[in-house]
N, CA and C atoms of all chains as a GROMACS GRO file, in nm:
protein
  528
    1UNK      N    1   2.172  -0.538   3.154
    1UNK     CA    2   2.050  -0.551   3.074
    1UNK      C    3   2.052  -0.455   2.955
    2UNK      N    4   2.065  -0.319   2.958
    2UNK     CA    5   2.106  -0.241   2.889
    2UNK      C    6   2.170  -0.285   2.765
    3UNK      N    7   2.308  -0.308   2.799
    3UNK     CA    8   2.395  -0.342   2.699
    3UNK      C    9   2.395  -0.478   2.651
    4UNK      N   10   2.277  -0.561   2.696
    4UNK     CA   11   2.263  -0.639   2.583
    4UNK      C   12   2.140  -0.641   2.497
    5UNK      N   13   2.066  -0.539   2.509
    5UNK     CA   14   1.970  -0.520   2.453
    5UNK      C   15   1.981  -0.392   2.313
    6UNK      N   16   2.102  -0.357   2.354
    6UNK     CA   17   2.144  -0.210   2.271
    6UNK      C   18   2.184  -0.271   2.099
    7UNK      N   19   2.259  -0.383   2.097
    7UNK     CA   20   2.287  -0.486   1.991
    7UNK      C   21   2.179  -0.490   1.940
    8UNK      N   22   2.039  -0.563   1.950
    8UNK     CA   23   1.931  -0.624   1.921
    8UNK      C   24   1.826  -0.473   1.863
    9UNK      N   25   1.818  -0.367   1.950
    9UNK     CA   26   1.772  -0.307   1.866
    9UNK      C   27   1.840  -0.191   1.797
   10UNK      N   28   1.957  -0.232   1.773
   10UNK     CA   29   2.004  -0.160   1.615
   10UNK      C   30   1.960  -0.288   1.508
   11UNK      N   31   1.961  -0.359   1.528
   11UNK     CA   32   1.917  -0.465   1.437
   11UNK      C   33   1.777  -0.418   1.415
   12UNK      N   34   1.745  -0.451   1.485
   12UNK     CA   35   1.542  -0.412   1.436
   12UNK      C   36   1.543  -0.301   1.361
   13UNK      N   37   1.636  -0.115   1.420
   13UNK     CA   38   1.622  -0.038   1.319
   13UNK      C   39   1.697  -0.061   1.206
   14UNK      N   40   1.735  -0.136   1.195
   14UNK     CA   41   1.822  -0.154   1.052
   14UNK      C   42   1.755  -0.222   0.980
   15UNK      N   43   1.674  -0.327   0.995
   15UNK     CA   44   1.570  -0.411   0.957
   15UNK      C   45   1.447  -0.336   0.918
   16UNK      N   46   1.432  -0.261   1.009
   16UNK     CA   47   1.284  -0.164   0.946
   16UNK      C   48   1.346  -0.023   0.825
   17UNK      N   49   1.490   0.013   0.822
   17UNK     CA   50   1.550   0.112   0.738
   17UNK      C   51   1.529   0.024   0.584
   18UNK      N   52   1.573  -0.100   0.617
   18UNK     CA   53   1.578  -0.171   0.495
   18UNK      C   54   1.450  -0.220   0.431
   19UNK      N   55   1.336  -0.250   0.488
   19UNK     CA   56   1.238  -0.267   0.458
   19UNK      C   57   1.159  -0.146   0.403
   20UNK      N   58   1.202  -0.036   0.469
   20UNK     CA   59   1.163   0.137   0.356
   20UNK      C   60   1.267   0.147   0.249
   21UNK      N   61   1.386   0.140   0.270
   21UNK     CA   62   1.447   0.145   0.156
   21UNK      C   63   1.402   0.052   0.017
   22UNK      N   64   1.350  -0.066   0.064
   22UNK     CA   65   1.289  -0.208  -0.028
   22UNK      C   66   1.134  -0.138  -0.119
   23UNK      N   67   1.058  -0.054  -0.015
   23UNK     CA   68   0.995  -0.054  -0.028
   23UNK      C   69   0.948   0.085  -0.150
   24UNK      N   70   1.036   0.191  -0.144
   24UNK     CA   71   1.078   0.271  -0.230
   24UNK      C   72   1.136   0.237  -0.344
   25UNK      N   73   1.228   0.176  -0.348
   25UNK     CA   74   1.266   0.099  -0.485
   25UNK      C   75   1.176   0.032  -0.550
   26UNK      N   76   1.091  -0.031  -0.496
   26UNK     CA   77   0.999  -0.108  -0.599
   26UNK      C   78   0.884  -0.010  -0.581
   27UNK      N   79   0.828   0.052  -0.542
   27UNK     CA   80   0.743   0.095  -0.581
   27UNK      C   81   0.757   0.226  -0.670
   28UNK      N   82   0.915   0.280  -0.645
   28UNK     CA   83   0.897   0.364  -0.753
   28UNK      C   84   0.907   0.344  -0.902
   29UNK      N   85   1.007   0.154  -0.927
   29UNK     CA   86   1.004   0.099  -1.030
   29UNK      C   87   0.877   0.039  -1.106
   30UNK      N   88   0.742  -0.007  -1.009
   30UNK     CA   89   0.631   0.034  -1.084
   30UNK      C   90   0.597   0.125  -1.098
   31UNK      N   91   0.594   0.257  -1.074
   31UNK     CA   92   0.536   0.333  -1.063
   31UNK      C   93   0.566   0.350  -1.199
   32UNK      N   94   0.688   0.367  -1.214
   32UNK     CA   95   0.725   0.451  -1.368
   32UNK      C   96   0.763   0.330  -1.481
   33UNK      N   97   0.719   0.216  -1.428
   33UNK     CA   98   0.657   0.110  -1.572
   33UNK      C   99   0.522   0.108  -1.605
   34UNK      N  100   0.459   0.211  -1.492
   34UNK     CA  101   0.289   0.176  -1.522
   34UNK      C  102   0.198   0.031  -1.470
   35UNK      N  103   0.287  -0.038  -1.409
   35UNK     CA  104   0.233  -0.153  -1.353
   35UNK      C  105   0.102  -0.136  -1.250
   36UNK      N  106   0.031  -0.201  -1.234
   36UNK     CA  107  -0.072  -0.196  -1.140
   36UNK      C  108  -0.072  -0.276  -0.989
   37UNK      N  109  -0.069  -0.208  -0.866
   37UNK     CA  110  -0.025  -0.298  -0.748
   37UNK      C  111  -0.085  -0.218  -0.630
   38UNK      N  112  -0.066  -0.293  -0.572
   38UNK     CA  113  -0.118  -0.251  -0.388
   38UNK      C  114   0.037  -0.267  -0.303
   39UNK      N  115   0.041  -0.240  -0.212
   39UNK     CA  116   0.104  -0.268  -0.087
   39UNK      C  117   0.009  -0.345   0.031
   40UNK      N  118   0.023  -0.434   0.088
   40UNK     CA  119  -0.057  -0.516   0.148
   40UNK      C  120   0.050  -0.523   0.290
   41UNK      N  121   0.139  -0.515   0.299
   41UNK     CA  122   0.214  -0.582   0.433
   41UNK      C  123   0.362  -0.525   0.414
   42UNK      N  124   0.398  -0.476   0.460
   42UNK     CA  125   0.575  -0.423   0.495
   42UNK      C  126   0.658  -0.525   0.610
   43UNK      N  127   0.580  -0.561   0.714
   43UNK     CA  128   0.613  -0.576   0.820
   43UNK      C  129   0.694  -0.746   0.780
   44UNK      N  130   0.829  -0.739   0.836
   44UNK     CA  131   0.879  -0.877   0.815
   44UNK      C  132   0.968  -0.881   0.909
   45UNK      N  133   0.844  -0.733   0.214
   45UNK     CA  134   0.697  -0.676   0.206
   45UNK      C  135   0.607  -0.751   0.119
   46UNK      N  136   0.483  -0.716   0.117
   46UNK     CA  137   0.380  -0.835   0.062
   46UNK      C  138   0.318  -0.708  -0.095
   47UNK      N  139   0.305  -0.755  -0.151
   47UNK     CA  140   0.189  -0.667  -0.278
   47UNK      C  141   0.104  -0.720  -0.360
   48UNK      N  142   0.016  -0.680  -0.371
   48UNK     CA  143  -0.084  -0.745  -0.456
   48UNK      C  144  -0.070  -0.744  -0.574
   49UNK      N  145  -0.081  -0.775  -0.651
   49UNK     CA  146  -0.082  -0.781  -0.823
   49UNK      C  147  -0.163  -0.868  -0.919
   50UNK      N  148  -0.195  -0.819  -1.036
   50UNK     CA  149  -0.289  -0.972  -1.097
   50UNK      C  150  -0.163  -1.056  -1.192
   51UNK      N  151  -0.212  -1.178  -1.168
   51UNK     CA  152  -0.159  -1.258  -1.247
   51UNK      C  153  -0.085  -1.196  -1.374
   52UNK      N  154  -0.171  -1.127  -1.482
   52UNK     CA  155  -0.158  -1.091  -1.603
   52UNK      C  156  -0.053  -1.030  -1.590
   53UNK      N  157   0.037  -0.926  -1.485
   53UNK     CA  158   0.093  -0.827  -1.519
   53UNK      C  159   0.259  -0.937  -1.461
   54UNK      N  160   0.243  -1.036  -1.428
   54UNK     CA  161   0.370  -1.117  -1.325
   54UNK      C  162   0.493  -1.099  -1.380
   55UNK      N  163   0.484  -1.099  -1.556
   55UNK     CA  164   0.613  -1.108  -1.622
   55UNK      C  165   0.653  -0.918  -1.597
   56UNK      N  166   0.537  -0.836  -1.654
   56UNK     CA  167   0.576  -0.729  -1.654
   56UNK      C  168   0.653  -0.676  -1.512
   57UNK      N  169   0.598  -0.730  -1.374
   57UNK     CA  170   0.655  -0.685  -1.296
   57UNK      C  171   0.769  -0.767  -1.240
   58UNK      N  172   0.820  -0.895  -1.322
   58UNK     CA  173   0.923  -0.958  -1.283
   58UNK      C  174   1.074  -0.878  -1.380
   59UNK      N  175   1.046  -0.840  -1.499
   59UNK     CA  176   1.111  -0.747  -1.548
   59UNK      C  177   1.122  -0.622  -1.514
   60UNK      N  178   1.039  -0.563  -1.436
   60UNK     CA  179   1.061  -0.465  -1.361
   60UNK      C  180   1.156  -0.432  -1.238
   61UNK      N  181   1.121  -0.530  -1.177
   61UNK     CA  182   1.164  -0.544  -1.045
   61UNK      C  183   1.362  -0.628  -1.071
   62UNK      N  184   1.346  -0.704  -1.178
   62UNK     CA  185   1.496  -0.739  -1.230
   62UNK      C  186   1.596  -0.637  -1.259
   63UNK      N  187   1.541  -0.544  -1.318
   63UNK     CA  188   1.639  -0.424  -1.309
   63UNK      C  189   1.652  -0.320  -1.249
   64UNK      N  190   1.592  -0.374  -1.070
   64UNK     CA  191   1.645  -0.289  -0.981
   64UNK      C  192   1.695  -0.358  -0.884
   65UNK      N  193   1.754  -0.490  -0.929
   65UNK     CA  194   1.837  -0.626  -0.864
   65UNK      C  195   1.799  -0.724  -0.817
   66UNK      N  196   1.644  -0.740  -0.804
   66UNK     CA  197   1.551  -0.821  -0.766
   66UNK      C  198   1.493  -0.944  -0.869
   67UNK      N  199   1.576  -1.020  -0.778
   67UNK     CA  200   1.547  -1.161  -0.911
   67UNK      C  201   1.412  -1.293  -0.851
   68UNK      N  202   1.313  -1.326  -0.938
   68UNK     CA  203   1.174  -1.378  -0.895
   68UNK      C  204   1.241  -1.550  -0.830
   69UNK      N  205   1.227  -1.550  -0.778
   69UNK     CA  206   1.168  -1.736  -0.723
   69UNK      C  207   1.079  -1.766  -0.660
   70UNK      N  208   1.017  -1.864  -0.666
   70UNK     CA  209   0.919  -1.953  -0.619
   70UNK      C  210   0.950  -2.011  -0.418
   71UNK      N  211   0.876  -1.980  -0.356
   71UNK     CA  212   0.920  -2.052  -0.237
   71UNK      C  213   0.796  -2.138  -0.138
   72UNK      N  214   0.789  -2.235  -0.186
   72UNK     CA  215   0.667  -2.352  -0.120
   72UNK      C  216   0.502  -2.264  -0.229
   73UNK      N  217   0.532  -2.228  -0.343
   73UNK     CA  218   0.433  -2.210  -0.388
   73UNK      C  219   0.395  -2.024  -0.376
   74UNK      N  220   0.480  -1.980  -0.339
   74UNK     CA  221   0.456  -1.848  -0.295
   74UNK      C  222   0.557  -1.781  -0.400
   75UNK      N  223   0.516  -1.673  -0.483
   75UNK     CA  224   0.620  -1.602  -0.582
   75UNK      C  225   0.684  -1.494  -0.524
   76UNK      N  226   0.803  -1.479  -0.478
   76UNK     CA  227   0.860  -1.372  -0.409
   76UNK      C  228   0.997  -1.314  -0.521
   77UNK      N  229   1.043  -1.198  -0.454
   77UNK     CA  230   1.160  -1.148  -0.533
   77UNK      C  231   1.261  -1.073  -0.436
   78UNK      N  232   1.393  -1.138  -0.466
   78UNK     CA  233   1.501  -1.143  -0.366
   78UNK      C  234   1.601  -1.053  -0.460
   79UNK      N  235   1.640  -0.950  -0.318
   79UNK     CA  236   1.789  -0.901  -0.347
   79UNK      C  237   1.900  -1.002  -0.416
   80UNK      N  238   1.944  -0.976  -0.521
   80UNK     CA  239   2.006  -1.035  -0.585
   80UNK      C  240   2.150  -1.058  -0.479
   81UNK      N  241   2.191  -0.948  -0.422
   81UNK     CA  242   2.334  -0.946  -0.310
   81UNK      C  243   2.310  -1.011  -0.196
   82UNK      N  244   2.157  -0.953  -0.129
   82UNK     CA  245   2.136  -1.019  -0.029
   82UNK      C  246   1.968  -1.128  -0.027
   83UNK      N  247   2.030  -1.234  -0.067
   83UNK     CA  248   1.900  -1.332  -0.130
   83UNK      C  249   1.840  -1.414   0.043
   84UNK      N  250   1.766  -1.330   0.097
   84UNK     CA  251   1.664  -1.401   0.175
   84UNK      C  252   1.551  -1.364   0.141
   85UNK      N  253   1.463  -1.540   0.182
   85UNK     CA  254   1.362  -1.445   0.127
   85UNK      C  255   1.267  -1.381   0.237
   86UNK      N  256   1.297  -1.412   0.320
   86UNK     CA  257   1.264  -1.345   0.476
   86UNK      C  258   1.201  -1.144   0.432
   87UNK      N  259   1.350  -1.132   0.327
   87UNK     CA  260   1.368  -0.964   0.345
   87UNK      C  261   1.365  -0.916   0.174
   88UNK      N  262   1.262  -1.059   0.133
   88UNK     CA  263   1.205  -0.990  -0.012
   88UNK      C  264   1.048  -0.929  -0.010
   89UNK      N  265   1.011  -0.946  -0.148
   89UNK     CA  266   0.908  -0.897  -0.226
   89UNK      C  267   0.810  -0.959  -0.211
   90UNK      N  268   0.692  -1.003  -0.162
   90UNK     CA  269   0.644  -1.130  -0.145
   90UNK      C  270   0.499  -1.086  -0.220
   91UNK      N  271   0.484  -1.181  -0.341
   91UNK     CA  272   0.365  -1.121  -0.429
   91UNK      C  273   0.256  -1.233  -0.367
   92UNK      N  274   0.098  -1.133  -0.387
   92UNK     CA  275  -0.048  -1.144  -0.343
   92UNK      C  276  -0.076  -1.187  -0.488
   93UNK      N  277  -0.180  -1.241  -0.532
   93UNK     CA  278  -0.181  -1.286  -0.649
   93UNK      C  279  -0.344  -1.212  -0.636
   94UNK      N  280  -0.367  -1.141  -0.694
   94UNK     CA  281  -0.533  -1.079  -0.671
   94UNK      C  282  -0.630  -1.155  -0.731
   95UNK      N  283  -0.753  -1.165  -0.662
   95UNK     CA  284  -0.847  -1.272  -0.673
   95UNK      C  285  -0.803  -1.454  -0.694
   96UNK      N  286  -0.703  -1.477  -0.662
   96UNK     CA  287  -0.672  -1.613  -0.603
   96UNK      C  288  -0.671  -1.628  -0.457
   97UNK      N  289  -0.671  -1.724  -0.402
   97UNK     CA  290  -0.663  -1.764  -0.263
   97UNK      C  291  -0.524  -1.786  -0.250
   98UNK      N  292  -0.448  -1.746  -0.159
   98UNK     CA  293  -0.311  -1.724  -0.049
   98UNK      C  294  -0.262  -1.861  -0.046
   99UNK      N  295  -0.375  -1.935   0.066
   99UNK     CA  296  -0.349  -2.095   0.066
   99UNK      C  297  -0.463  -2.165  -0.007
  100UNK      N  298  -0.483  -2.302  -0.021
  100UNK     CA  299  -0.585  -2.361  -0.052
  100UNK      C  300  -0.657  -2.391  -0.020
  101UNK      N  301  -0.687  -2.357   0.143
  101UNK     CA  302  -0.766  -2.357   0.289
  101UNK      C  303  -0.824  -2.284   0.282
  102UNK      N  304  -0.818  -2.130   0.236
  102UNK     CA  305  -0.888  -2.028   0.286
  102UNK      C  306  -1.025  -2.005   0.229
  103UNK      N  307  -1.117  -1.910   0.296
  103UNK     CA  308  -1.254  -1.925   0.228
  103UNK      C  309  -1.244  -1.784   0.110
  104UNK      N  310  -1.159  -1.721   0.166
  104UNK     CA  311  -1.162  -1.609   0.101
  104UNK      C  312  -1.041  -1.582  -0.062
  105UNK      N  313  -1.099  -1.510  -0.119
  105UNK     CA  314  -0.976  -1.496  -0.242
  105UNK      C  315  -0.906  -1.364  -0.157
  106UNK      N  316  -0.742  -1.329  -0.276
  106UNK     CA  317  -0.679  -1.222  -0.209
  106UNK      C  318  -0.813  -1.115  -0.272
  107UNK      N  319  -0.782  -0.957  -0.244
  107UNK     CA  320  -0.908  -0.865  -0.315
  107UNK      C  321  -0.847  -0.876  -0.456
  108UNK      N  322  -0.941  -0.824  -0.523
  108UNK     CA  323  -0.843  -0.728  -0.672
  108UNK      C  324  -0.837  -0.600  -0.684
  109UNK      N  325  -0.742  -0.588  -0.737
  109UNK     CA  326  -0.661  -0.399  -0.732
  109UNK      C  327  -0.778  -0.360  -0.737
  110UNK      N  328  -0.926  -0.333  -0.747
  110UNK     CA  329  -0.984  -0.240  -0.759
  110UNK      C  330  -1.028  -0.180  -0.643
  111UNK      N  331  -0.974  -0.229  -0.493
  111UNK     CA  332  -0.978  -0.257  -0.381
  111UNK      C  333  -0.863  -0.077  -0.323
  112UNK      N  334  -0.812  -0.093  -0.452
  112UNK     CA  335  -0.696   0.007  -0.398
  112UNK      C  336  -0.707   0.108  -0.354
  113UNK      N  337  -0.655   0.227  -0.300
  113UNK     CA  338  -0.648   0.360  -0.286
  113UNK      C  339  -0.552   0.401  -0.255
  114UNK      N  340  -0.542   0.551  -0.353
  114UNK     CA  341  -0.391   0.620  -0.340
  114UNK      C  342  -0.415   0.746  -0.234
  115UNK      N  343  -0.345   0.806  -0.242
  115UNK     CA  344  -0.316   0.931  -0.121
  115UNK      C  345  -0.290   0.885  -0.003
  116UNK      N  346  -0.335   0.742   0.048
  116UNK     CA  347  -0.321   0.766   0.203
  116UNK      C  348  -0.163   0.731   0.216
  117UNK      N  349  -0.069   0.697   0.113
  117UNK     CA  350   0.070   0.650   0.179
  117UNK      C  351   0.130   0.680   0.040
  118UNK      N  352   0.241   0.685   0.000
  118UNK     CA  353   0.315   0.734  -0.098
  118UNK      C  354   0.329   0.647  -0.205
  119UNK      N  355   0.198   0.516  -0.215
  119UNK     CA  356   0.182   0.397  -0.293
  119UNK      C  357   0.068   0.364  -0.237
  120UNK      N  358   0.024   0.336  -0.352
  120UNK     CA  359  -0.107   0.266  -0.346
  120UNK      C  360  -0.160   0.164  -0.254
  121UNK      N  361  -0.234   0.108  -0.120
  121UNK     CA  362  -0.223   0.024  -0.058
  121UNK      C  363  -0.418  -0.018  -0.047
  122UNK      N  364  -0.443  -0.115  -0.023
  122UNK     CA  365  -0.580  -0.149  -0.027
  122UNK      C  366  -0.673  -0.066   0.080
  123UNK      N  367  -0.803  -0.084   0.106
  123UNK     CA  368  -0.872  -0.010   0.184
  123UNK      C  369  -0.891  -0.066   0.296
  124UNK      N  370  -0.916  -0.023   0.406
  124UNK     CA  371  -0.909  -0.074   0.558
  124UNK      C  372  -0.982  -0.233   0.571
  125UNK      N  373  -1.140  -0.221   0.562
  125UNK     CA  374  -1.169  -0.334   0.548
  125UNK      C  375  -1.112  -0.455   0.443
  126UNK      N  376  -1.023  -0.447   0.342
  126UNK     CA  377  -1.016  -0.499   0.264
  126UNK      C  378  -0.884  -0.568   0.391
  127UNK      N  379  -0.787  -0.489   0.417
  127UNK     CA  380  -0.712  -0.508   0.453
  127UNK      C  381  -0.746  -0.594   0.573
  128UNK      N  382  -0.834  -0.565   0.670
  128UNK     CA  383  -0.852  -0.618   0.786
  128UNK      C  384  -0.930  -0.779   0.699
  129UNK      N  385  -0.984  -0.773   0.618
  129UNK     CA  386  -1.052  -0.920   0.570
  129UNK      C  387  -0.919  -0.991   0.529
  130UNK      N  388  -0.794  -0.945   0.469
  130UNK     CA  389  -0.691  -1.006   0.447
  130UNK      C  390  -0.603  -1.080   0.591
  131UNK      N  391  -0.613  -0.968   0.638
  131UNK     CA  392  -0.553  -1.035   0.830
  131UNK      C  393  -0.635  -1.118   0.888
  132UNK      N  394  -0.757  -1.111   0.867
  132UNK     CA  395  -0.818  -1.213   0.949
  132UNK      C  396  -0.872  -1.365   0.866
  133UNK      N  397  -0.829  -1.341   0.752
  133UNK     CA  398  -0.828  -1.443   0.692
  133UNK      C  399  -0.668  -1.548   0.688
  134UNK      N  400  -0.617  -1.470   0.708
  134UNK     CA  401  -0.466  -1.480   0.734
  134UNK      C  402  -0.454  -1.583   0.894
  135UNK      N  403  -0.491  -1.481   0.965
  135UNK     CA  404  -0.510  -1.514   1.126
  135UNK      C  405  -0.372  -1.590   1.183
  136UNK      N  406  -0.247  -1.544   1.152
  136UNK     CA  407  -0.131  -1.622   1.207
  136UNK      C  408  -0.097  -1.500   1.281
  137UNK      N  409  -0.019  -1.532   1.383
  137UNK     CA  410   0.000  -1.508   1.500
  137UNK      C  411   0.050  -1.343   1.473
  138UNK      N  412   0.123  -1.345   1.343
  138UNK     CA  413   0.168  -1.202   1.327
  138UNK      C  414   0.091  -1.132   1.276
  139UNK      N  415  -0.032  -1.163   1.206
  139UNK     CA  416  -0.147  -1.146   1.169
  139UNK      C  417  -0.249  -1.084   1.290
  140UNK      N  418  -0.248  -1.138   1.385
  140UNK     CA  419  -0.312  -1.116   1.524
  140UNK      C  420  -0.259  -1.007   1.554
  141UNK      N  421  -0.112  -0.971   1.563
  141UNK     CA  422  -0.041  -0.826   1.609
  141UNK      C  423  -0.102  -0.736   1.563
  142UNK      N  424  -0.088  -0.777   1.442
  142UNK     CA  425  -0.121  -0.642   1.331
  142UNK      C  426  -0.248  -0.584   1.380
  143UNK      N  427  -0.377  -0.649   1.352
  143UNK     CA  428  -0.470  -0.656   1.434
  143UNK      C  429  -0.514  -0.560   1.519
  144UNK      N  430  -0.419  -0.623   1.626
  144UNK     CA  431  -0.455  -0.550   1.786
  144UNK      C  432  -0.370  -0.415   1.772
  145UNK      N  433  -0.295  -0.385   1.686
  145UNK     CA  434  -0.206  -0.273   1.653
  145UNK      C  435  -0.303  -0.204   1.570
  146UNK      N  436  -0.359  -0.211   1.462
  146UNK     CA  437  -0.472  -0.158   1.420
  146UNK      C  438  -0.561  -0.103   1.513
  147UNK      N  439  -0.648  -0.158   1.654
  147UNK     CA  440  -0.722  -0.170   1.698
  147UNK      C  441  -0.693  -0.047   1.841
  148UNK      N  442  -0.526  -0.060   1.859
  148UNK     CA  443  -0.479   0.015   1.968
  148UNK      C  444  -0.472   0.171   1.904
  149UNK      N  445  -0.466   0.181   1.799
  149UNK     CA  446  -0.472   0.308   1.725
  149UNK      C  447  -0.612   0.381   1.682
  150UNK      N  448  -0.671   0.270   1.740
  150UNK     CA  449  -0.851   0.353   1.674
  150UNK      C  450  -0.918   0.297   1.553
  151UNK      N  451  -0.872   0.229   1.470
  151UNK     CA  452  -0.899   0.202   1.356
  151UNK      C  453  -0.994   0.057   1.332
  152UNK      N  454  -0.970  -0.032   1.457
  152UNK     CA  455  -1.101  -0.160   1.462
  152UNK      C  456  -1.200  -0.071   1.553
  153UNK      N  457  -1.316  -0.090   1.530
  153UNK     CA  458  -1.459  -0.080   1.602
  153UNK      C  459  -1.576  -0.176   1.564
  154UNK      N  460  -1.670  -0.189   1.633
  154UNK     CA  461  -1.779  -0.254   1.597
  154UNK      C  462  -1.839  -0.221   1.487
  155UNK      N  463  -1.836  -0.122   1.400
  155UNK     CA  464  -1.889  -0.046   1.233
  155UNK      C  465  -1.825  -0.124   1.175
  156UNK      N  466  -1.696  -0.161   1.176
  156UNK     CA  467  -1.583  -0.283   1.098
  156UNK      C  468  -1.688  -0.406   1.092
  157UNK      N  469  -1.779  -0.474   1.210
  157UNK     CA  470  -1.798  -0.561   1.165
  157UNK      C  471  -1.885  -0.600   1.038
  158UNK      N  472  -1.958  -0.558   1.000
  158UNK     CA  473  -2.072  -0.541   0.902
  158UNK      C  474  -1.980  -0.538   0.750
  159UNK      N  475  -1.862  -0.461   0.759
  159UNK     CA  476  -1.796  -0.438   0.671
  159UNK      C  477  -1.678  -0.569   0.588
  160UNK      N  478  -1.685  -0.727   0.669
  160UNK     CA  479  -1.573  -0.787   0.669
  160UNK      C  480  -1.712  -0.879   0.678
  161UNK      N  481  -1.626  -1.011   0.590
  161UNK     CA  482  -1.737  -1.108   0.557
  161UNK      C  483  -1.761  -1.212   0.712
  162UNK      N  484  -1.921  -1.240   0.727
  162UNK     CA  485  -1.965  -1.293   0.799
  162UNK      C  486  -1.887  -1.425   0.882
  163UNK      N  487  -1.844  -1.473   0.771
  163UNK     CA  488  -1.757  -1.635   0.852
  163UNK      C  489  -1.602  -1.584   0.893
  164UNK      N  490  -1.576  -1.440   0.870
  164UNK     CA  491  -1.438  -1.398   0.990
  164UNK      C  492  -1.479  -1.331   1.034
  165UNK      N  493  -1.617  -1.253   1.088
  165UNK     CA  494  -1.659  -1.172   1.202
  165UNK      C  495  -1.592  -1.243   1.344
  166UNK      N  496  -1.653  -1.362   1.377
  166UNK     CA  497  -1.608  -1.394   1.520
  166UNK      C  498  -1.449  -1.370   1.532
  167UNK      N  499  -1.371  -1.362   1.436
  167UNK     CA  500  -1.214  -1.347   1.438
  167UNK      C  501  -1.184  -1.171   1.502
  168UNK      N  502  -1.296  -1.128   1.432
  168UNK     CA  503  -1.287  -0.996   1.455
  168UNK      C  504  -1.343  -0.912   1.598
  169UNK      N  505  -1.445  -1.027   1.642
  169UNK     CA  506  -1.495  -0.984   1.724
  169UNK      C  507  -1.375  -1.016   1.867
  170UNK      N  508  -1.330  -1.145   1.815
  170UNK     CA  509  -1.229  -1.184   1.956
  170UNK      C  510  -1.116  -1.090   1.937
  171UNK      N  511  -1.044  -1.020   1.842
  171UNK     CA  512  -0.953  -0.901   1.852
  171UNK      C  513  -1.050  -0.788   1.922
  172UNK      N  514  -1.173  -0.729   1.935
  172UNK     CA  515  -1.222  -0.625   1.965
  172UNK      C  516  -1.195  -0.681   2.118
  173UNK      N  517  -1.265  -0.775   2.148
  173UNK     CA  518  -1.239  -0.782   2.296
  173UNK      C  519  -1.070  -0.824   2.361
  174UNK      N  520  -0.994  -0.847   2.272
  174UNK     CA  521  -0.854  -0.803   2.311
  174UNK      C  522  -0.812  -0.680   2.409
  175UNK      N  523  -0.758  -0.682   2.525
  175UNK     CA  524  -0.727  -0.585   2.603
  175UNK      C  525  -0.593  -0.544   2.532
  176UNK      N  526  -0.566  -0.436   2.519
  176UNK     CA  527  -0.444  -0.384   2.476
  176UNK      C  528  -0.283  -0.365   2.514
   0.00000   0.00000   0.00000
């Protein structure tokens, strides 16, 4: 059980690393165009 | 991830977001922006269009940025009720998580209801009585 579950969640943390990494990039690229925005949802 | 934005600014932030590899498409009516290397759109940008409606069903519009507030996260993100009127207007199943994940942390109570428009109260009320 273990070892097939060990696969699946490196995936999820890699999935949630990438979704902060996503989420830093664009918001620091509005940030410093001056654009106007929210964050509403990360979760995918 | 999802963000709100108004209409007016779409080009400005489609040029924005292009030169940090993120290229805009359209998907069933929804404007998102995909890793140019890795193009799903599962694991793009997925733009809120502020004060339009999401689908053409809904009763509610998205909010408009004036909805926003900074300090609580390292970007600007909307205000609780705003947010919870967006989920429960939403109401899909991952929508529901969110929700009861909100709710397991302290953050739904009965003061919420008054705060979130009348025709998604009962949405709100059946997450309060959610067991955790």
């Amino acid at each position: 059980m273990r070892m097939a579950l060990k696969p699946r969640m490196g995936a999820a943390y890699m999935a949630v690393r990438r979704v902060g990494q996503l989420l830093k990039k664009v918001t620091r690229a509005l940030d410093k165009a001056g654009v106007r925005y929210a964050v509403v949802g990360r979760a995918r | 991830m999802d963000l709100l934005a108004r209409r007016a600014d779409l080009s400005a932030i489609a040029e924005t977001l292009h030169r940090v590899g993120l290229v805009q498409i359209e998907v069933l009516g929804v404007t998102m922006f995909i890793d140019r290397r890795r193009p799903t759109p599962k694991g793009g940008v997925h733009l809120v269009i502020a004060g339009e409606k999401v689908r053409p069903h809904y009763t509610h519009p998205a909010p408009d940025l004036d909805r926003a507030v900074r300090g609580v996260a390292a970007y600007p993100v909307v205000d609780l009720p705003t947010l919870v009127t967006m989920k429960l207007q939403s109401y899909r199943p991952i929508d529901q998580a969110h929700l009861i994940d909100l709710k397991s942390v302290g953050l739904l109570d009965q003061g919420l209801l008054r705060k979130v428009p009348r025709d998604l109260r009962d949405r709100l009320r059946a997450i309060l009585r959610t067991a955790e």
